[in-house]
C-alpha positions as CSV (number, residue, x, y, z in Angstrom):
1,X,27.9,49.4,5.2
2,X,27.7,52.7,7.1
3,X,27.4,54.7,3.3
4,X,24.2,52.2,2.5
5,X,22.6,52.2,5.7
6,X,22.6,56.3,5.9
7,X,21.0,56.5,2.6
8,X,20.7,59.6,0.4
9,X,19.1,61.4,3.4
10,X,16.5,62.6,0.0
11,X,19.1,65.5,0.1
12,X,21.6,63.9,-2.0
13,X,20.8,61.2,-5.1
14,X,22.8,59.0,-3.8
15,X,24.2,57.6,-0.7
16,X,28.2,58.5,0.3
17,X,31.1,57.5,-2.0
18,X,33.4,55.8,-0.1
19,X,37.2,55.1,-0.2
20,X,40.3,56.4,1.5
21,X,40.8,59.3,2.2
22,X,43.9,60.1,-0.5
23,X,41.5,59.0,-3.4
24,X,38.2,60.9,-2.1
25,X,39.4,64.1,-0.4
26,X,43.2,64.3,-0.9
27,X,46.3,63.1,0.1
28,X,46.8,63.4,4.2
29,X,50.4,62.4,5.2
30,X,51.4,62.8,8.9
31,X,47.5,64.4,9.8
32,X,45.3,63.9,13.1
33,X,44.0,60.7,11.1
34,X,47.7,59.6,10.6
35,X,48.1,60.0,14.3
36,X,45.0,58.7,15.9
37,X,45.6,55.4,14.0
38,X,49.2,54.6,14.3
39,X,50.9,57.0,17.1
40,X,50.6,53.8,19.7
41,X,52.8,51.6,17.3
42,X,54.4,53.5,14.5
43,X,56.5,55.5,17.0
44,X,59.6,56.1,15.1
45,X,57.4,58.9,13.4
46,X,55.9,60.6,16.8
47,X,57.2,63.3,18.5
48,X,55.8,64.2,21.9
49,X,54.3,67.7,22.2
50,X,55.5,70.5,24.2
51,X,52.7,73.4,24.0
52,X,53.6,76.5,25.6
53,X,50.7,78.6,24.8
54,X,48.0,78.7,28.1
55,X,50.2,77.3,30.7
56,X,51.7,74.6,29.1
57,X,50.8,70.7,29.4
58,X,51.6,68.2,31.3
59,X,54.7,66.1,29.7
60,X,53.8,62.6,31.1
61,X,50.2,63.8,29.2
62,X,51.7,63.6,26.0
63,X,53.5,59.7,26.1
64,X,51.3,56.9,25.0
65,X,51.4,53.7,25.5
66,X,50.9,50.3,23.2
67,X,47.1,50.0,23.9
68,X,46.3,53.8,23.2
69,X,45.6,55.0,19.7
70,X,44.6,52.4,17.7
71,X,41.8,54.4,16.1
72,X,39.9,54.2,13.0
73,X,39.8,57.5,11.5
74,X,36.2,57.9,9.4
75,X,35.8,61.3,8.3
76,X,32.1,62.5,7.0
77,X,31.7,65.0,4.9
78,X,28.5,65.6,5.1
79,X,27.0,68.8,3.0
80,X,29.3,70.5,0.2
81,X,27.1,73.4,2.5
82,X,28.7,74.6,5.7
83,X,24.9,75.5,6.6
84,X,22.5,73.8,4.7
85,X,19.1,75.0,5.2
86,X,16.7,74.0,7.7
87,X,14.4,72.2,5.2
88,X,16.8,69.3,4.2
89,X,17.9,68.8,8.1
90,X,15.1,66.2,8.8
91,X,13.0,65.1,12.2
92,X,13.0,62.6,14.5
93,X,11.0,60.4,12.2
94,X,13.6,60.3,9.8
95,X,16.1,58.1,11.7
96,X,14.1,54.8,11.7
97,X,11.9,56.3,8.1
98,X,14.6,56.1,5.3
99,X,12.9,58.0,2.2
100,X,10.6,59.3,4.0
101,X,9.4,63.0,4.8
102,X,11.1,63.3,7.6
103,X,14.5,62.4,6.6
104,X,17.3,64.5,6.2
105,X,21.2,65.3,6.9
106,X,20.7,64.7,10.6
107,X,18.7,61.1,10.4
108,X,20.9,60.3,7.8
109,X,24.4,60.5,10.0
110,X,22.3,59.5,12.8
111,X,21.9,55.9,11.0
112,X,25.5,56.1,10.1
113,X,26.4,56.8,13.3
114,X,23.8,53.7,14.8
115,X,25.6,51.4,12.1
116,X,29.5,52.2,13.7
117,X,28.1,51.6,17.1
118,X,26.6,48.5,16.3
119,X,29.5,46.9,14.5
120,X,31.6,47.1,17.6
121,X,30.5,43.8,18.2
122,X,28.3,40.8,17.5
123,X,25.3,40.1,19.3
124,X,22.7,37.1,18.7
125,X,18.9,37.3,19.1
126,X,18.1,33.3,19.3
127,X,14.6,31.7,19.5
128,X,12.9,28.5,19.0
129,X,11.2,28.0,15.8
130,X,9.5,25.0,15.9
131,X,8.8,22.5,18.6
132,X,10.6,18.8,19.0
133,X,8.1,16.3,18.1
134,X,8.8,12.3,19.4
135,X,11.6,10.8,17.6
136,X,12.9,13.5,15.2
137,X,15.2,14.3,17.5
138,X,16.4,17.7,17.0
139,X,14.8,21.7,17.8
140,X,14.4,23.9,15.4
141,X,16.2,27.3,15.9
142,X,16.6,30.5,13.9
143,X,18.7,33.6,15.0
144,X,20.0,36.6,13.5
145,X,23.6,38.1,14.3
146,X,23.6,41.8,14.5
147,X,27.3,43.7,14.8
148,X,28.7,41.3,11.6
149,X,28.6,41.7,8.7
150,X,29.8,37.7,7.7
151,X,29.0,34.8,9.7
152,X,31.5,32.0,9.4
153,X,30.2,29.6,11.3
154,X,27.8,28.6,14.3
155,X,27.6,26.3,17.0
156,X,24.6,24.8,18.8
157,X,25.8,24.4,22.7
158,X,23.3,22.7,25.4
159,X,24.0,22.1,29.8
160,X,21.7,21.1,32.1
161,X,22.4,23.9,34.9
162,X,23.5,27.6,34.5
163,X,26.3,26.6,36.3
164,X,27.4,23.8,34.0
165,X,29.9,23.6,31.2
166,X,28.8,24.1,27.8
167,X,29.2,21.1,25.7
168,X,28.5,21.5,21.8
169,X,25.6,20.0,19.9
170,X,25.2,19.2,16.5
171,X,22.9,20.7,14.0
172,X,21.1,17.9,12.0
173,X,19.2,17.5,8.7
174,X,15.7,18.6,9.2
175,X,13.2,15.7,9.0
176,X,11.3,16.1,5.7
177,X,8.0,17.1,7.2
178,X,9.6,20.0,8.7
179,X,11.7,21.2,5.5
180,X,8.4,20.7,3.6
181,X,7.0,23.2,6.4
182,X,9.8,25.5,6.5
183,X,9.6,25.7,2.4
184,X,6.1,26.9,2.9
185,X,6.8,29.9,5.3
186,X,9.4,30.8,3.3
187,X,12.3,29.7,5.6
188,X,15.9,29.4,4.5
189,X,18.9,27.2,5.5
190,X,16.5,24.7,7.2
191,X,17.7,21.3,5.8
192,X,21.7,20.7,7.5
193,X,24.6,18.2,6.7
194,X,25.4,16.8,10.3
195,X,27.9,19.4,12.1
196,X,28.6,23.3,11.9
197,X,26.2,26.1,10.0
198,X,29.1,27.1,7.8
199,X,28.5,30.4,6.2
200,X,25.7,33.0,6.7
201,X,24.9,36.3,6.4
202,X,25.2,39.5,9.0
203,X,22.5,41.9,9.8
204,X,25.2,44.3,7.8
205,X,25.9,42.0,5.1
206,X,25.0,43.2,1.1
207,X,21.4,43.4,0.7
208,X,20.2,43.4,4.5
209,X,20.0,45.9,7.1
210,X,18.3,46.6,10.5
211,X,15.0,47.1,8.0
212,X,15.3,43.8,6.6
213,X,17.6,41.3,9.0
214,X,18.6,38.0,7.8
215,X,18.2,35.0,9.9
216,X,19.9,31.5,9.4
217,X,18.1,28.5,10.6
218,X,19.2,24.8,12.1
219,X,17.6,22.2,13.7
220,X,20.0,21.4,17.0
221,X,19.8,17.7,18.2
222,X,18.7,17.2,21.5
223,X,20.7,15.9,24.2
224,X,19.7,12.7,26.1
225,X,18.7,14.3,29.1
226,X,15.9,14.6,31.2
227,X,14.2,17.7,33.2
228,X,15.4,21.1,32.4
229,X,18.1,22.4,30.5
230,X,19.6,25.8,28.3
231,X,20.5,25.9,24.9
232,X,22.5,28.6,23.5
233,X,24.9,29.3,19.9
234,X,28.1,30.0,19.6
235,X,29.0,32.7,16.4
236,X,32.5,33.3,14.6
237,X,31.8,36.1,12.8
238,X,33.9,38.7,10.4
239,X,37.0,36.7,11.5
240,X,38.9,37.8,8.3
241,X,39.1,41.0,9.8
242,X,41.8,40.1,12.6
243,X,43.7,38.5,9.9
244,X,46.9,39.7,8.3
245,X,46.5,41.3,5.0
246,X,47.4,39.4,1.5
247,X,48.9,40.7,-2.1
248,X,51.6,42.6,-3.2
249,X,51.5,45.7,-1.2
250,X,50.0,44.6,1.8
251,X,52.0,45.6,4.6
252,X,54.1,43.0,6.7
253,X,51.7,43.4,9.5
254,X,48.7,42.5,11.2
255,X,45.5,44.7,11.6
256,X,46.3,47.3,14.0
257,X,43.4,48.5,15.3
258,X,41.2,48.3,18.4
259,X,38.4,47.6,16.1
260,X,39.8,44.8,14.2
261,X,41.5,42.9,16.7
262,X,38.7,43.1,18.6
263,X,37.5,40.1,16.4
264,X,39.9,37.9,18.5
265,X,41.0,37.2,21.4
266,X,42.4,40.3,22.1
267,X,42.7,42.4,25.2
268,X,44.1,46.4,25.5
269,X,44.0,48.4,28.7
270,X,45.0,52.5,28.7
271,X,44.0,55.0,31.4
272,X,41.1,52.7,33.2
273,X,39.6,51.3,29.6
274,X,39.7,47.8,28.5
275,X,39.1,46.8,25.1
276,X,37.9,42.8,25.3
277,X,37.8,40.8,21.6
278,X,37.0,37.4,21.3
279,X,37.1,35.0,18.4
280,X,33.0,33.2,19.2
281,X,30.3,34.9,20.7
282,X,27.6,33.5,22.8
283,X,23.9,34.1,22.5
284,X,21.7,34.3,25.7
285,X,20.7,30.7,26.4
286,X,16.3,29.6,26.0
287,X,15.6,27.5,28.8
288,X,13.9,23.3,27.3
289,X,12.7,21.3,29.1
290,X,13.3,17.2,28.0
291,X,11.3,14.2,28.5
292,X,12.5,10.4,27.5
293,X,9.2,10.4,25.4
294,X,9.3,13.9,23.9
295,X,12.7,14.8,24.0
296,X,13.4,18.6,24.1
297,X,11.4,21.8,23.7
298,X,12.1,25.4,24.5
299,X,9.8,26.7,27.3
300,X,8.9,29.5,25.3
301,X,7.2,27.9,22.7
302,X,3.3,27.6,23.9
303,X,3.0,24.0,22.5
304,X,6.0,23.0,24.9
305,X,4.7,20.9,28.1
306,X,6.5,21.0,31.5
């Protein structure tokens, strides 16, 4: 993801090779990488440190505890050049202008950098499509899920007040006046079995980026209620990576970093710092208002009547 999203930079011909570090670089046993992934849990191979040089340090500074290193370790080697020249380093332009003129080494890591950060977690941009008309029954939604790379499922979920409980929503099949409409604008996933989107696609999945997001569609059936309301969705997303590895090698363990877990319900504290997963992640909720007559519409939609 990271090696596709920073592009060539237009100082290489192609974008990063990728792989572990033993097959790319060479073989790293025991290294800063070993350590800053494993010294929290594989501590029958850590020995604290007792510098002497400056003063010393601080022996309760070198004992870590369960939550503390659980990094991933993601080296770039940038330039075979320790200082390439100032012609292939790039502008400001460059970050968000891929190919372009101003790209270079620095907008290049700069995007790779951008696609770590938002990978920490997913995040949902929602919004109506479509207004309800009388008696289909069901609002037309589309959203894109940024931080994922899969998305396994998706869950419409509606309450009247912000203080209410969310209660879940199924997603519909689209009358066929509406999938005829959403053929013509080129929409896809528009026509639903009753239940759960099941599947989708990640800003970061293969073939999409920040340039070109996908979005996945549904129309949400309305609730019987009357007055105002919020409807949000509910993602699982990239769930595989929380799970424990398969095949003949793989170790006897689960994922062991922050970044991984963090794609469940997890939670690690060290030093102050709380690392939070969860397993579903909630959109911001649009605000509908319902009628008996009209049923539901988002308020942000102009054709949508208080």
């Amino acid at each position: 993801v990271m090696s596709r999203y920073a592009g060539s930079g237009r100082v290489n011909r192609a974008p990063y090779r990728y792989s572990t570090m033993n097959e790319i670089v060479y073989p790293v046993h025991g290294g800063m990488e070993d350590w800053g992934y494993a010294a929290s849990w594989d501590t029958s191979h850590v020995t604290p440190c007792a510098p002497k040089a400056n003063g010393g340090y601080a022996a309760e500074k070198t004992h870590y505890g369960r939550d503390a290193i659980r990094a991933v370790t993601i080296l770039v080697e940038t330039s075979d050049q320790k200082m390439p020249p100032a012609s292939t380093l790039g502008g400001e332009e460059g970050v968000y202008g891929a190919g372009g003129p101003a790209d270079g080494h620095v907008p290049r890591n700069m995007r790779l950098a951008l696609a770590s950060i938002d990978l920490l977690q997913p995040h949902i941009e929602l919004a109506p499509s479509l207004p309800a008309r009388p008696g289909e029954g069901c609002l037309r939604l589309e959203w894109q899920v940024w931080g994922a790379i899969k998305v396994d499922d998706t869950v419409a979920l509606w309450r009247a007040t912000p203080t209410s409980a969310w209660e879940e929503v199924p997603f519909v099949a689209a009358p066929p006046s509406r999938r005829k409409l959403a053929s013509a604008v080129g929409l896809s996933h528009f026509s639903l079995a009753d239940g759960r989107v099941l599947g989708g696609d990640g800003v970061w999945a293969t073939g999409h980026s920040p340039f070109s997001p996908p979005t996945i569609a549904g129309c949400a059936r309305t609730p019987p209620h009357v007055g105002s309301a919020q409807l949000a969705v509910s993602v699982r997303a990239d769930s595989s990576w929380a799970a424990s590895p398969s095949g003949q090698f793989a170790p006897k363990l689960p994922p062991q970093t922050h970044f991984a877990r963090a794609r469940s319900e997890y939670k690690a504290k060290h030093g102050g710092f709380e690392v939070v997963g969860r397993s579903r992640w909630l959109s911001a909720p649009i605000a509908l208002n319902c009628s008996a007559a009209f049923g539901c519409c988002a308020l942000q939609n102009r054709r949508c009547s208080r």
